[in-house]
N, C-alpha and C positions, 0 to 999 in steps of 0.2 A: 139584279144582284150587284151589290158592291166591289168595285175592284179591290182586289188583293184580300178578299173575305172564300173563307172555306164554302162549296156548295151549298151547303146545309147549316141555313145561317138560322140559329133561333133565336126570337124576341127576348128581350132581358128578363132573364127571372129571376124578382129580390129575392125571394122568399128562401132560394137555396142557401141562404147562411144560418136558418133559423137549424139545420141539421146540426144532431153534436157532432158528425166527423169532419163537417165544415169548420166546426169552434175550432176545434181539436188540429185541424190545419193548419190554419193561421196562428193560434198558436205554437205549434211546431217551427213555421216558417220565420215568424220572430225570437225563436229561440236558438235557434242554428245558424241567423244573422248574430247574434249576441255572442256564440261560441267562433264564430269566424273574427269576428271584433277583437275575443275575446279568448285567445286559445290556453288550456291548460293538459293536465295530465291526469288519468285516474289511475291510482295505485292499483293494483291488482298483486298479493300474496295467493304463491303459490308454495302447497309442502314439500319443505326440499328433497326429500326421497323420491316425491311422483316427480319432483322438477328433475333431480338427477337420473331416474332410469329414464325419464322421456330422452334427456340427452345421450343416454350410452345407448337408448335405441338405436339413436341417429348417428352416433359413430362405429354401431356395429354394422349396419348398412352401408358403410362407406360415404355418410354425407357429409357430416363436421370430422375432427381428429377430437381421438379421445380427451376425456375432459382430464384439466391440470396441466397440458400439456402447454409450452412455451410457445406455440403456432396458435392455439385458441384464445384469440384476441377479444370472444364474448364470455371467457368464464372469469376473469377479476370483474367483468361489468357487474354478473349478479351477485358479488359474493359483496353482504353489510352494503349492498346501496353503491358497489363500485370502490369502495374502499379496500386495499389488499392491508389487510391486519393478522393479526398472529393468535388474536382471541378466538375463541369457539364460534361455530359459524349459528346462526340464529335458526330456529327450525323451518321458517319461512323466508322463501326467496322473494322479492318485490322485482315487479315487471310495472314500468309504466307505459299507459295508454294513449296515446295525445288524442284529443278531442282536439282538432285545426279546420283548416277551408280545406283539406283535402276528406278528412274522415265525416266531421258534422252532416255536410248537406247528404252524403251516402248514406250514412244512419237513419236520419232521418227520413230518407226514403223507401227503407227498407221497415221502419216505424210505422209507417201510413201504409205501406202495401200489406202490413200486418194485422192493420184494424179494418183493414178494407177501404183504408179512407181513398186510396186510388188504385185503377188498376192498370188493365194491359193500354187501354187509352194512352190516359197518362204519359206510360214508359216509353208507350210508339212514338205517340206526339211529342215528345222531349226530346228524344233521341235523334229518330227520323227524320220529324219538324212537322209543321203544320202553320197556316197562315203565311206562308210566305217563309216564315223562318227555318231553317233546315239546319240543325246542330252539326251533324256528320259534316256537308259541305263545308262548313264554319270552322270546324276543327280541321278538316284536310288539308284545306285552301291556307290557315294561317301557320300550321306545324311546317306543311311544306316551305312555304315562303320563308319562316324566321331559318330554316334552315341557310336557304341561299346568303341571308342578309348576314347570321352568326358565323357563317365559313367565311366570307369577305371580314369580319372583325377578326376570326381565328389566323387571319393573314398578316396581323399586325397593324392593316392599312390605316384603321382608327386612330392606333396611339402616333404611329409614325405623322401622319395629318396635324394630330395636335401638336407634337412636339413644332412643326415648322409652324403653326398658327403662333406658340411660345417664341419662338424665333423671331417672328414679325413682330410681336407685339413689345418685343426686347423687356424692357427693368420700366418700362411708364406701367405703371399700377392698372390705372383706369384704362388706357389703348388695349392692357392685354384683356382686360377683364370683358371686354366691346367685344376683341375680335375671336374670346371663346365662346361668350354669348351668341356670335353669330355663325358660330364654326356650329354647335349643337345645334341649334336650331334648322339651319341647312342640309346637317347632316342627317338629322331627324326624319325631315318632310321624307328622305330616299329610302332609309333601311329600315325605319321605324324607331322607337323608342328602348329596344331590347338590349342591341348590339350599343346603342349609346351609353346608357345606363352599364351594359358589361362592361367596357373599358375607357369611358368616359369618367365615372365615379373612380376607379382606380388610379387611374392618369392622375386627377386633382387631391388623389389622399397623398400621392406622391408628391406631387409640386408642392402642395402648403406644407408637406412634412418639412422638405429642406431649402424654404424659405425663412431666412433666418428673422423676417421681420412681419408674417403673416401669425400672426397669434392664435388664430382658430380658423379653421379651414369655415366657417361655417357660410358665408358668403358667397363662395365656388361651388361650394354643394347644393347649397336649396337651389342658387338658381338653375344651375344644370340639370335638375328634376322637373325644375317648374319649365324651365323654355325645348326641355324631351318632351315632357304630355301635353303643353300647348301644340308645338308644333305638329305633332301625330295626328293631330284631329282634320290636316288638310288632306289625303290621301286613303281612303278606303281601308287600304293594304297595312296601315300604318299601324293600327288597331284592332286586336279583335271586337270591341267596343262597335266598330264603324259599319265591319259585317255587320252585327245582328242588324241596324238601323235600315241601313239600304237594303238590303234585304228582306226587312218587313213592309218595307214602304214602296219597293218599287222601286228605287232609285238607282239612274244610271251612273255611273263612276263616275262619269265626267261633270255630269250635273254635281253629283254632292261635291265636287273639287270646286266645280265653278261657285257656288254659294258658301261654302266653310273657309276659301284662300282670303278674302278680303276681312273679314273679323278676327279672322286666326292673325294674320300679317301687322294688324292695327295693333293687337293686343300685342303681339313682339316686341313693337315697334315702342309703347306709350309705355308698355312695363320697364325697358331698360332702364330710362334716368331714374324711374320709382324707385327701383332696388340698391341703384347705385349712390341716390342724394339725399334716399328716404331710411330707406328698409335699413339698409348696411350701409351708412354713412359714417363709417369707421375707420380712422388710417390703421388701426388694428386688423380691421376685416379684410379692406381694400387698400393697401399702402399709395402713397403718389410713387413711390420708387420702390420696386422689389428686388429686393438685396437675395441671391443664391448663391448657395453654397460650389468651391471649384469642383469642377472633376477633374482628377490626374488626366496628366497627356494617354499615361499606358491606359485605365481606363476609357477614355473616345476612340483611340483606336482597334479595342480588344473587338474582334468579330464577337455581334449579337447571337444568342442562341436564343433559338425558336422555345417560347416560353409555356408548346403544350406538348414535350418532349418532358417526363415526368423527372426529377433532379437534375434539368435540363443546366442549371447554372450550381449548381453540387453545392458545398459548404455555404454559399450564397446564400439560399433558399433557406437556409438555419438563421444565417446569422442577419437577415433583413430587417426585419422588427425589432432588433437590439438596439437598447438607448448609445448616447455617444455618436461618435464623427462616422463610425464602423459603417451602422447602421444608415445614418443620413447618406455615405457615398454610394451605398448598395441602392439605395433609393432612386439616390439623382443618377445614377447607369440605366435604369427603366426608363427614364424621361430622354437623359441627352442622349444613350446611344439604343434606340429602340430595335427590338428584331422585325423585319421589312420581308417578305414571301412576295416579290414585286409581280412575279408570273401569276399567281393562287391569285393576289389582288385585281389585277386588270381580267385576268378570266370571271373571277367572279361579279365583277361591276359590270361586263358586259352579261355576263349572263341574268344579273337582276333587271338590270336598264329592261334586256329583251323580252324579258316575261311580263314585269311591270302594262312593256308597251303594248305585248301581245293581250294581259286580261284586258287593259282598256280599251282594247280593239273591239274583240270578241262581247262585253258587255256591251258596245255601244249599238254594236250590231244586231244585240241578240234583238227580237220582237216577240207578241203574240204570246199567249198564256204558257208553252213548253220553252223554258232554258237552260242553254247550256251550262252546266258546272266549272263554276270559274278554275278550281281544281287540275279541271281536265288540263291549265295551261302549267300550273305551277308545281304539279305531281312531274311533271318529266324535266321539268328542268331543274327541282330540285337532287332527282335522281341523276341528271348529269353531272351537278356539282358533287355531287356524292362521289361517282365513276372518278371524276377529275381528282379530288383528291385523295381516293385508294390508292390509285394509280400513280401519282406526284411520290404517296407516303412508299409505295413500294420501291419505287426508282429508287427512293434514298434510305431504304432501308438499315441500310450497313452503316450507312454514317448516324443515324438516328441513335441505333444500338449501341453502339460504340458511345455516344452521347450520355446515355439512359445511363450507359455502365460504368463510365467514370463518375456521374454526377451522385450514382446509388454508392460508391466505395467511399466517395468524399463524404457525405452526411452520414458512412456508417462509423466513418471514423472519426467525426464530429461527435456524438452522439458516446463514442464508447470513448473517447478523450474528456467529456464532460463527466460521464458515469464513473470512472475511474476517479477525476481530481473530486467529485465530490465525497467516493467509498473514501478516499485519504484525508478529505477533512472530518469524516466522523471517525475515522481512527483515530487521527490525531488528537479528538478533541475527547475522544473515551479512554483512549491512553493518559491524558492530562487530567480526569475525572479521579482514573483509577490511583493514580500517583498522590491525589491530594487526600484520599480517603484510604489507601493499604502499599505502601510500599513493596511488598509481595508480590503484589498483581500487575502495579505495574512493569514488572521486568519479563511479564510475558507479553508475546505479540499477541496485535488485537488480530482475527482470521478476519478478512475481507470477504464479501455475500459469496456466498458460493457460485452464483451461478455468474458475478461477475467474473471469479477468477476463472471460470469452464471459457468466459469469452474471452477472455484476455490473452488463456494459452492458445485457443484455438485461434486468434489471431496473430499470438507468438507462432506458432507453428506453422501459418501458412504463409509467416512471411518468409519461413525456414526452406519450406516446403518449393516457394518462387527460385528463391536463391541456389538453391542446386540444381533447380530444374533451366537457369541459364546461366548455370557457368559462370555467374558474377564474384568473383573469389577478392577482388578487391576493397572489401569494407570486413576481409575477416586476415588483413596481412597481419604481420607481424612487426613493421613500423607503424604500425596503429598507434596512438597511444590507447592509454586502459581506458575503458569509459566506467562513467559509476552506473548506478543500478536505473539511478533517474534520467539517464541520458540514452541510458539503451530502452525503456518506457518509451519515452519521447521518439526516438527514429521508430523503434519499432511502427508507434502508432501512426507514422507521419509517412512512414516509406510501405505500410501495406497495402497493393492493391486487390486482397480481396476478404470476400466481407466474412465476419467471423464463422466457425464453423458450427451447425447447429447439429442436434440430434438428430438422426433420422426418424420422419415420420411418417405414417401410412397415408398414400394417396387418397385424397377425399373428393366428393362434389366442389365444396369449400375451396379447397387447394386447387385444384382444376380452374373452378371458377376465376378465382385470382390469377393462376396465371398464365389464364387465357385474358385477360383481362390487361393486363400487364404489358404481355408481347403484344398483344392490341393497341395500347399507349407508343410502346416504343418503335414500331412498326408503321399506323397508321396514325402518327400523333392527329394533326389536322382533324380528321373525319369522328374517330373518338373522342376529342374535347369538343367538334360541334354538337355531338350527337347527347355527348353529356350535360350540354348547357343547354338545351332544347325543352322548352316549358313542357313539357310532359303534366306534372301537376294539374293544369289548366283543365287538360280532357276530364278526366272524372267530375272535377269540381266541377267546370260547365253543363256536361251532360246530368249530371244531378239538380243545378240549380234549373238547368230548365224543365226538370220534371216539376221541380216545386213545384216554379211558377205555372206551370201548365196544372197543377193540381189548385192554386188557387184558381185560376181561369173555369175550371170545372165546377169548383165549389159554390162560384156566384161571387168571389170575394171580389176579384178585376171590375167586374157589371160595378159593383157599389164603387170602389175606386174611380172608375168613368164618369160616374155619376156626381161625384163630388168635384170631379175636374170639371163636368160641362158647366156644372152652379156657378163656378169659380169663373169661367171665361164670359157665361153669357153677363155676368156683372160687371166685369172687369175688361174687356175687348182684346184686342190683337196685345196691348202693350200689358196688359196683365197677364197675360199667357206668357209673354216673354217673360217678365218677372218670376211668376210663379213657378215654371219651368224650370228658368235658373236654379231657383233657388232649391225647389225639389230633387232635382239631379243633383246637386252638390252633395245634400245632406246627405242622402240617400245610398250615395257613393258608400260612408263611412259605416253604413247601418243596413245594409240590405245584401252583402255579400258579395264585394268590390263593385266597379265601374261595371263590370261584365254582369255581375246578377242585377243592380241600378236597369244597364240598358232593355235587358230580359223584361223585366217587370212594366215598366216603364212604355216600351213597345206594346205590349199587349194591351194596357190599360188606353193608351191612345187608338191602337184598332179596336175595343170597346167603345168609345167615344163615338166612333164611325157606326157601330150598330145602332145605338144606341137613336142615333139623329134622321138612319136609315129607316127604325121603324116611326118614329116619330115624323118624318117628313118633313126636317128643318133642316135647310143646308147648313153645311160650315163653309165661313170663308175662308180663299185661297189664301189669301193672306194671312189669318189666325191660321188655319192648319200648318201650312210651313214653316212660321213663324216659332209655331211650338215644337216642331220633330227638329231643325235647324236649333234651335236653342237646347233641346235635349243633345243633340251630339258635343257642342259646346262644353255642358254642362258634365257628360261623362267622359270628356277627356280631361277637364281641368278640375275636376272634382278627386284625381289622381293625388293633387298635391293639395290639400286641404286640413285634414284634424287625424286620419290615422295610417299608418302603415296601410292595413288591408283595403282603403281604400281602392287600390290597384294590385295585381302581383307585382307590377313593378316596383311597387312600393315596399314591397318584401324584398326584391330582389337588391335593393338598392341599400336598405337598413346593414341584410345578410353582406353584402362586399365592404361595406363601411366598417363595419364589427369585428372582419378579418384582416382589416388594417387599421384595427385600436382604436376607431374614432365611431363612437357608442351615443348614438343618438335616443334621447328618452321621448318617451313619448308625450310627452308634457310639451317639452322643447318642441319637438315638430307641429304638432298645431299651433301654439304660441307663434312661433316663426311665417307659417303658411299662412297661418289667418291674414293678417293686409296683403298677402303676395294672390291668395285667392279671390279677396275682395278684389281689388283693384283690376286683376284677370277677368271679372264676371263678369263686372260693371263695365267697364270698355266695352268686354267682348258681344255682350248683350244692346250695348246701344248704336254700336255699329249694324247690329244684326235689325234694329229696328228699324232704322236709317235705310237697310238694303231691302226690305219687305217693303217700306214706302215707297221705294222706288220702283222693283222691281215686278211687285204683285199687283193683284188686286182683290178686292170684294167679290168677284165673282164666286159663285158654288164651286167647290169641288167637287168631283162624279163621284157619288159613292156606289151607283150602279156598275 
């Protein structure tokens, strides 16, 4: 029996795609790669009668507040499509549906388990795993891990790193641009790709913001995407990508480090001056001298506040993204003066270091056909970092909240200060309407919205309410001078600390939710923003794409795939396999339901290959066989940064932070861009890989018993 092949190995059988629930698969499975490519929305109207009693079902149960109410932040969504208007409401309510990489591949599953076209097999072996691949460990092993690695970014350690990497690299254009390129890169190989991309991308929306002579950030971002999923392909741990691989092949952690470090390192090493004399040889992109903007003395000394403490930096947090100087100093206060959790940092880094060293103990150790779940090492220690920063967040509870609370009264009165000057300029400008068309009308006041003026008082009166309650009598003397109407507006809004008064409303599931949810943020900031940036997504998606694939594998479609790869290699040798590989992984990436459904597919169709030579009695050589699963991991980590978003999640995740700091990348622009940066990435990283198989292999058979 072949190594790493299930007991019950059967001979290839074409004929199983001649079935129509076979067709009917593969079609499916290409069509839910096209909707993950390709995500949209399906209208769904629903009558608004059944839509409204559904809802007063659910807030006579106490689970939302009833509808209309100022606390029901989903009833302006469905009313006209999310527009609040004053005209008659339509008889149909629209709910949209997203068709994405989260709902498609499930659909589709539940599409095939419908026609029968797969069944409880299927789901086990998807799930479960089978060949070697085992979904569950896959997902434990990496949810765990990104956990440890995103608490160590939620400590600030990242930006505060870069800032000093910005530091070293001072106003030389090109030195800084070297020593970020090699800051991400380094930093990559250790935490992965996740926590870089989290405040790596952020960090450089900031810098090129308030560099007054970097014209378009676009030169700091592609490559800090492109030298993340390079670098991720040297470490196991780095990528979920890297599990499925060693995992269906056998391979010891250490072995895939020791064969992925030298093509990974070259490709580093050959792509910098590419990008820098080639790609983006722009003093637009890359200045020789980077000009930034000062930051006040009082801002570098103001003590940083921890930035996942929710209105953690209060009126800040409004006015960031504001054009003008405002905006740019709020900006460069993230860069120059970063918030640092030095304690949360060094626990964390030793805690990652220790697990890291422990899986590749434990893998190198493991033997013999029973292994231990690499999980078993990564499951408790990510639960210690968990305990560590419950615990950190409770200690500091009091000062958090106090945090939370002032930064929640600033934006409330940001917010009712903006509401206010704009209810006055449509007065003013309906007062000026009415005056040129009825002299009558305008000598009446215009009434301001009502529900403004309900907040107005209710924040007039609780600033009333403060003031008697300590005794402050000195802003109501009688050498006062008189204030006018607009002056007592202004203090009022500027001297109240709390937030306007709202109606009372019935306690809900909803309400609950939120503000358990809330005191969770301001309490345990740390462990709730890991917990909330924690790929979650990934699980369903993955566990469904590998039903697919496991349902092609069933159908006969993988055999024929095998089949076309072995044509390919036996014509072509050791160095067409490397080619063809590359080039397959890349594509594949952008058309098969990211890098992670690419590796899925991809894995199975290569232990296909193995059956395939097993019943035939043809060896494959060591050489060609490594040559091509080694080129495959290549292929689907750098196939990340290629022709589209979904390529990767991270590729989503990196779009999603860029768009929240205004800088809207199309997707035209990213392939256009990526294209030479992937070429050049392949072709290195592929002829180094050729280079190291002559060396290191040889022609011998591999055991496929």
């Amino acid at each position: 029996m072949a190594k790493g092949l299930p007991e019950d190995v059967a001979p290839p059988d074409y004929d199983l795609i001649k079935n129509w629930r076979s067709i009917v698969t593969l079609v499916v499975f290409v069509v839910t790669n096209l909707f993950v490519l390709f995500p949209f929305h399906i209208p769904i109207y629903i009558p608004r009668r059944l839509f409204n009693a559904f809802l007063d079902g659910l807030s006579t149960v106490r689970i939302i507040p009833p509808r209309g109410s100022e606390d029901d932040d989903d009833g302006s969504r469905h009313e006209d499509h999310g527009s609040r208007t004053t005209r008659k409401p339509s008889r149909f309510v629209r709910l949209d549906f997203s068709i994405d990489i989260v709902t498609a591949p499930l659909i589709a599953d539940l599409f095939l388990l419908a026609i029968l076209a797969i069944g409880r097999q299927e789901v086990e072996e998807g799930t479960l795993g089978a060949n070697n691949i085992s979904p569950l460990d896959i997902m434990l092993f990496f949810i765990t891990l990104a956990y440890i690695a995103i608490s160590i970014d939620a400590s600030g350690v990242i930006r505060y790193l870069a800032f000093k990497v910005l530091q070293w690299g001072g106003e030389v254009g090109h030195r800084l641009f070297f020593y970020l390129y090699a800051f991400w890169f380094a930093l990559t190989s250790f935490v992965g790709n996740d926590p870089v991309i989290l405040s790596g991308t952020a960090f450089l929306a900031y810098m090129t913001r308030v560099s007054s002579n970097i014209v378009h950030p676009r030169a700091w971002i592609y490559s800090q995407f492109a030298v993340a999923n390079i670098a991720s392909a040297i470490l196991v741990s780095s990528n979920p990508t890297n599990l499925v691989l060693a995992g269906a092949f056998e391979i010891k952690f250490i072995d895939y480090t020791a064969n992925m470090i030298v093509p990974v390192i070259i490709t580093g090493i050959v792509l910098f001056p590419f990008l820098l004399y080639i790609v983006f040889n722009n003093e637009s992109l890359i200045p020789r001298s980077i000009k930034m903007h000062e930051l006040p003395e009082e801002a570098r000394t103001r003590k940083p506040v921890n930035p996942n403490i929710p209105h953690g930096r209060g009126a800040a947090e409004e006015q960031e993204d504001a054009a003008g100087e405002q905006g740019k100093l709020l900006s460069l206060e993230e860069i120059i003066n970063p918030f640092l959790d030095r304690k949360g940092a060094i626990f964390g880094a030793v805690i990652m270091a220790a697990t890291l060293i422990a899986v590749l103990a434990l893998n190198a150790a493991t033997t013999g056909t029973h292994t231990t779940p690499v999980y078993y090492i990564t499951l408790p220690a990510a639960v210690v970092m968990f305990v560590w920063d419950v615990a950190f967040g409770w200690i500091h509870r009091h000062e958090t909240r106090e945090i939370a609370r002032k930064g929640r009264e600033e934006v409330e009165r940001l917010r009712l200060e903006r509401a206010l000057q704009e209810e006055k300029k449509r007065a003013i400008a309906g007062q000026g309407h009415s005056a040129s068309s009825d002299l009558s009308i305008s000598a009446q006041p215009t009434s301001p919205d009502p529900r403004l003026k309900a907040r107005k008082s209710g924040v007039e009166n609780a600033s009333v309410d403060e003031t008697a309650t300590t005794g402050n009598a000195s802003e109501k003397s009688p050498t006062k001078e008189p204030e006018t109407e607009n002056s007592r507006e202004q203090n009022t809004m500027v001297n109240t600390p709390l937030t306007p008064k709202r109606q009372h409303q019935p306690t809900t599931l909803v309400s609950l939710s939120k503000d358990a949810f809330r005191w969770s943020q301001e309490t345990f900031p740390t462990a709730t923003a890991v917990i909330a940036h924690l790929p979650f997504a990934l699980v369903p998606f993955a566990f469904s794409m590998f039903v697919l694939v496991q349902a092609l594998v069933t159908k006969g479609w993988v055999q024929i795939f095998a089949l076309g790869w072995d044509i390919w290699v036996r014509k072509t040798g050791t160095t067409g396999a490397i080619a063809g590989m590359g080039f397959l992984s890349v594509i594949l990436c952008n058309f098969s339901g990211t890098n992670i459904g690419t590796t899925i597919l991809l894995s199975r169709v290569i232990q296909a290959w193995k059956v395939i030579h097993l019943f035939d009695e043809t060896p494959i050589a060591n050489r060609t066989f490594w040559a091509t699963v080694y080129t495959m991991a290549l292929g689907v980590n750098y196939g990340a940064f290629s022709t589209a978003f979904s390529a990767s999640l991270a590729g989503l995740l990196w779009r999603d932070i860029l768009g929240k700091k205004h800088i809207h990348v199309r997707r035209l622009d990213f392939a256009r861009v990526n294209l030479p940066i992937i070429a050049i990435a392949m072709t290195v990283g592929c002829v180094v890989l050729i280079g190291e198989v002559w060396i290191m292999r040889d022609m011998s058979p591999i055991d496929l018993r």
